[in-house]
N, C-alpha and C positions, 0 to 999 in steps of 0.2 A: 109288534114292537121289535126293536132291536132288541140284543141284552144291553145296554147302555141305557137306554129308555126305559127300559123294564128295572134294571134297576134301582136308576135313580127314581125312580117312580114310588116304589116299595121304600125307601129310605126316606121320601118324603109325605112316605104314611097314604100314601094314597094305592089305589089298586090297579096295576097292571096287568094285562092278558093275562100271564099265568104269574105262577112262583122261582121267582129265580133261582138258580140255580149256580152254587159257587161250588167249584171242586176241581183241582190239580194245579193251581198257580201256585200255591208257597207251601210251604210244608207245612203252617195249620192247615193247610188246606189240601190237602195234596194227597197221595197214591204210592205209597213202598213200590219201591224195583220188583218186587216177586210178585206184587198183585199186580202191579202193572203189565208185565210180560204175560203173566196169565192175561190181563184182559184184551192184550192185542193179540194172542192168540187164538183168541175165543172170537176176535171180531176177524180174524184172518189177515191181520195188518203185521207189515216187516218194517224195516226201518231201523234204525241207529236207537240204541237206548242212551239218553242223555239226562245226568245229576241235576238239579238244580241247583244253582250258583257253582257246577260244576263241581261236585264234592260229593266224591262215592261214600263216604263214612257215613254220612249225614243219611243215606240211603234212601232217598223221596226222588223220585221221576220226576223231569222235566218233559211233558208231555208231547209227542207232537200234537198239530195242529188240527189233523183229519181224525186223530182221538178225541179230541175238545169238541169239534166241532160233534162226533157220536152221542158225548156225555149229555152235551147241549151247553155246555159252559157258558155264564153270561159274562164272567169277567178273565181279564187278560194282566198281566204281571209284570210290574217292570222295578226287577232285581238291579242291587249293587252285585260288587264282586272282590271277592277278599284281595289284597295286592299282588301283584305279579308276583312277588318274590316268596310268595304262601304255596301260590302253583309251585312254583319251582322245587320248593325246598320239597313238597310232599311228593311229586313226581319224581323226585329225584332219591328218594329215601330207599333202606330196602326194603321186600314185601314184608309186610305184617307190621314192620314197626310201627309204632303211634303217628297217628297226625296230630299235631301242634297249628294253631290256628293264630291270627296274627295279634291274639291278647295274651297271649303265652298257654292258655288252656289248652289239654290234649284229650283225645281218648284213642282207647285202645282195643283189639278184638277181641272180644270175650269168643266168639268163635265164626266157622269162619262167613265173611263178608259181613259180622254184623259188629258193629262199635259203638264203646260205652265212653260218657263224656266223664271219666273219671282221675282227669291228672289237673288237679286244684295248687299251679304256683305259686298262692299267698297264702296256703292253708295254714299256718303258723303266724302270721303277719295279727297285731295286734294293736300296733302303733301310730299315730302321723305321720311318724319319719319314713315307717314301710311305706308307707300310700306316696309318699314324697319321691321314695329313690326306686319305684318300681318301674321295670322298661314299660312304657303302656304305648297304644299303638298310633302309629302315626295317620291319623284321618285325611292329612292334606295329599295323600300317593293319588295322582293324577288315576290312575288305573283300576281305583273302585268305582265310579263311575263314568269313563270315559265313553263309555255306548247310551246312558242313561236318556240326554238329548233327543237321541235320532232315532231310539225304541218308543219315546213316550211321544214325541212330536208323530212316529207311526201309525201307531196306535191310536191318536187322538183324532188324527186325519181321517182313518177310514170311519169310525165313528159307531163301529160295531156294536162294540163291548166296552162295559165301564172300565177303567182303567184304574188299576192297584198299585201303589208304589208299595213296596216290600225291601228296605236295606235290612240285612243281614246286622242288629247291633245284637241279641238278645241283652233284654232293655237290664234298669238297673237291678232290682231284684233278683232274679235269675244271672245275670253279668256275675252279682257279688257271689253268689255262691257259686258258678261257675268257679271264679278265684279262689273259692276257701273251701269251698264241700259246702252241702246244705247244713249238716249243724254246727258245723263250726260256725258259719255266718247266721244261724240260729243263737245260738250262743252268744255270739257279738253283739247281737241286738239287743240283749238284755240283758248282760253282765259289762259290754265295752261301747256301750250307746256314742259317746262320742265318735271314736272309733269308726263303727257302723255307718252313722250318719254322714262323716268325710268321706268314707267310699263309696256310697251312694250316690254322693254329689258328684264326686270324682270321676265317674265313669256318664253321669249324666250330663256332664260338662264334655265329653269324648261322644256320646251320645250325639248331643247335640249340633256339633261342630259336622259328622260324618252327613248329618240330618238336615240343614244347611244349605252343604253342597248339592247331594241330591236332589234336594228341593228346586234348588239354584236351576239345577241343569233341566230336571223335570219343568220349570215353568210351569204355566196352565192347563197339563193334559192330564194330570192327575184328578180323579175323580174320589179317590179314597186313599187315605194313608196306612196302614198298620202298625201297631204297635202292638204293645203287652205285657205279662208280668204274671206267668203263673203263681197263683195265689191260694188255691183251693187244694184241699184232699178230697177223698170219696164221700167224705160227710163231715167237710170241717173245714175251717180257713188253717192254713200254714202259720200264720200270725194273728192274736189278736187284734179286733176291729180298733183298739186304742193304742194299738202298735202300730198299725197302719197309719194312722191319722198321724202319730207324733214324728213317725221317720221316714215316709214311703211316699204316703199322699203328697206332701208338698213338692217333692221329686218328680213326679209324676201329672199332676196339675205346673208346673214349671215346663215341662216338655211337651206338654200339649197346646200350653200356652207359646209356647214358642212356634211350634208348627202352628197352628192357627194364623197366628203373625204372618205366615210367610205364604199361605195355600188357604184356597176357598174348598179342599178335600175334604170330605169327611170321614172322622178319624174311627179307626177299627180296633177294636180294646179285645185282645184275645185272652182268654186267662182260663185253664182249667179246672175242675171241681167246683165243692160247693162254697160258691164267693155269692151267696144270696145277701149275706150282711154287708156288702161294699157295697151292692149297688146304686145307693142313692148318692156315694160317694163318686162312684163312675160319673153320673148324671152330672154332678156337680161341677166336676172338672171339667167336660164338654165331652165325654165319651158318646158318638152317634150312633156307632154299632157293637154290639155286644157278641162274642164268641169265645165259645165252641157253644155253651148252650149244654150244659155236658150232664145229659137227661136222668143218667143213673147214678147220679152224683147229689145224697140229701136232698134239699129243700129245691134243688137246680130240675128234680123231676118232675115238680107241681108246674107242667107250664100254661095251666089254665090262670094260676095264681100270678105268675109273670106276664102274660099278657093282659090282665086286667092292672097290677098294678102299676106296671113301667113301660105297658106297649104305648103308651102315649110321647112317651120320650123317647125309647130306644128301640132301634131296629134290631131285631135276632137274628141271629144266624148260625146255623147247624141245627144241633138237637138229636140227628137220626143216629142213635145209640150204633158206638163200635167194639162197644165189653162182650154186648150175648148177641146183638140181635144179627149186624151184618157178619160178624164174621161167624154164627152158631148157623142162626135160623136160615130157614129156607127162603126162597124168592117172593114166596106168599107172605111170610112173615114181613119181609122187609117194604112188600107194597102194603100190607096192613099199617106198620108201623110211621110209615109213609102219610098213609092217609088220616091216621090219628094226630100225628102232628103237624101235620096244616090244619088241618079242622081245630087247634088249638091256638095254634100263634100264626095263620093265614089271616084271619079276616083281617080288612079294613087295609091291609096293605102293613110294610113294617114287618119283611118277614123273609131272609134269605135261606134255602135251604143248601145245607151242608151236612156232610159228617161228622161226629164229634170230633175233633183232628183230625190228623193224617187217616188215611183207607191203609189200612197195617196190612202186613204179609200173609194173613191169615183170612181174610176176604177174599170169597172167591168170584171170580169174575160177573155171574150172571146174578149175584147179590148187588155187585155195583150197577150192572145195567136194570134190575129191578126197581135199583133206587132211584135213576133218573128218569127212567120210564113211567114211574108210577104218576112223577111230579106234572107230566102232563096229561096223565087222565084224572088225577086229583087235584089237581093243582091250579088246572083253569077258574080262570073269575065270570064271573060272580061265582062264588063258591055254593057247593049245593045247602 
């Protein structure tokens, strides 16, 4: 099978040659600058290191091709791009200063080469009139997607790999506290619910519009869209399940209803930690694929429990722990860990493997290559 075939295969519950494999298109998905360099020095490969969406802070590699093609990657990525005048200003800045991004959020180096997303310009903001008179960003700049067309018409042509549309909004949950800091926009939600709620909408109305375009330009070669909204801790949702419902879920069911409107893709729902209680909520709203899968995370590590009761609906993807196992344990570990979770959420199809997030800077190379490697001695169908 191609990865295109293979994956759509597995998304439509049925069984593919082997286990797909998703890793280094977006930055859920994706591979830190430091493990990256380690891992092309370890495959003996030179070449330009390049950001994805061009954006060193962000710190996620943009992979080449003859990398991708080592991992086995079955999917390929087709990114927005912040406006020209983003590059500019952050190119043009002096070293170290903060990067500012085109919704007025910044981070800054906590030391060096790495940065924290922590300059929140609404963090005081309380009111309507704030959410009214706040600069927010302009989604019609010709130069966020002005390549979008001719990478996904590419891509669709050869016919390789399923095709990812990936714009850069982080959705509205994550957006709001971008703006405010997490508790502050904790706090809004339950003491300034009004409040909460217009910004929500506010930015999924900006969302949407960026979302549109993309879409617009992408046409029919999208195969999957992403989205998301970390929502989970290590053993807990961020908000309750009735806080979700009354301000978040409709937000959220709204923009996926929209994208549906627009694309026969299917939508890719990333969200962190233990969000075992949303899921039937995911379901509901049309989410088709679920990640990270984030295995050492509460009730998110029962994944015999998850594929019995939501592998019928939803495709998984990730699982393969990045807290002990890839960046601690050794090569054997990570082919064991490997083979335990396809043997869990492989059968019957319904099943991408990935990392939980990004492959962090503390993964060392022959851990990443054990992971992809294992998938094809475990990984083939029929399963043993």
């Amino acid at each position: 099978m191609t990865g295109r075939e293979r994956v759509l295969a597995s998304v439509a519950h049925e069984e593919p040659d082997r286990v797909p494999i998703l890793i280094g298109p977006t930055n859920a998905t994706g591979i830190k600058m430091k493990a990256y360099r380690a891992l092309k020095a370890e495959l003996g490969l030179g070449g330009e290191d390049r950001y994805i969406y061009d954006w060193p802070e962000l710190g996620t590699a943009s992979p080449d091709e003859e990398v991708m093609l080592r991992l086995g990657s079955d999917v390929r990525a087709v990114l927005d791009r912040f406006p020209a005048a983003v590059y500019d200003r952050a190119r043009s800045r002096p070293p170290h200063d903060p990067f500012f991004d085109d919704w007025g959020t910044g981070s800054t180096e906590i030391e060096s080469g790495h940065w924290y997303p922590g300059i929140h310009p609404m963090a005081d903001a309380t009111s309507l009139a704030d959410i009214e008179t706040y600069p927010w960003p302009d989604m019609s700049d010709p130069s966020r997607v002005a390549h979008v067309r001719a990478r996904t018409e590419e891509l669709a042509s050869e016919g390789d790999y399923a095709v990812l549309g990936c714009p850069w909004l982080l959705f509205p949950f994550e957006r709001a506290h971008a703006l405010q800091g997490l508790d502050r926009f904790l706090e809004n939600m339950l003491v300034e619910p009004e409040f909460a709620s217009a910004l929500l909408w506010k930015i999924e109305g900006l969302c949407k519009d960026l979302m549109g375009r993309f879409l617009d330009e992408a046409g029919p070669g999208l195969d999957i869209i992403k989205i998301g909204d970390d929502l989970g801790s290590q053993d807990n949702l961020l908000i309750s399940p009735t806080l979700y419902r009354e301000l978040l879920k409709p937000v959220h069911a709204d923009l996926i209803a929209f994208i549906k409107s627009k694309t026969k893709a299917k939508i890719f729902f990333h969200s962190d930690g233990d969000i075992f209680d949303l899921i039937p909520d995911f379901i509901e709203i049309g989410v088709d694929i679920l990640n990270p899968i984030q295995s050492g995370a509460g009730r998110m590590s029962d994944l015999a429990r998850l594929k019995k009761t939501y592998g019928k609906d939803l495709t998984f993807c990730g699982a393969i722990d990045t807290q002990r196992i890839l960046p601690y344990g050794s090569p054997e570990d990570v082919r064991a860990e490997v083979r335990r979770v396809i043997e869990l959420l492989g059968p019957g199809g319904g099943y991408m493997l990935a990392a939980v997030h990004t492959v962090m800077d503390e993964v060392p190379a022959a851990n990443i290559l054990a992971m992809v490697d294992a998938v094809k001695e475990f990984g083939t169908y029929p399963l043993p």
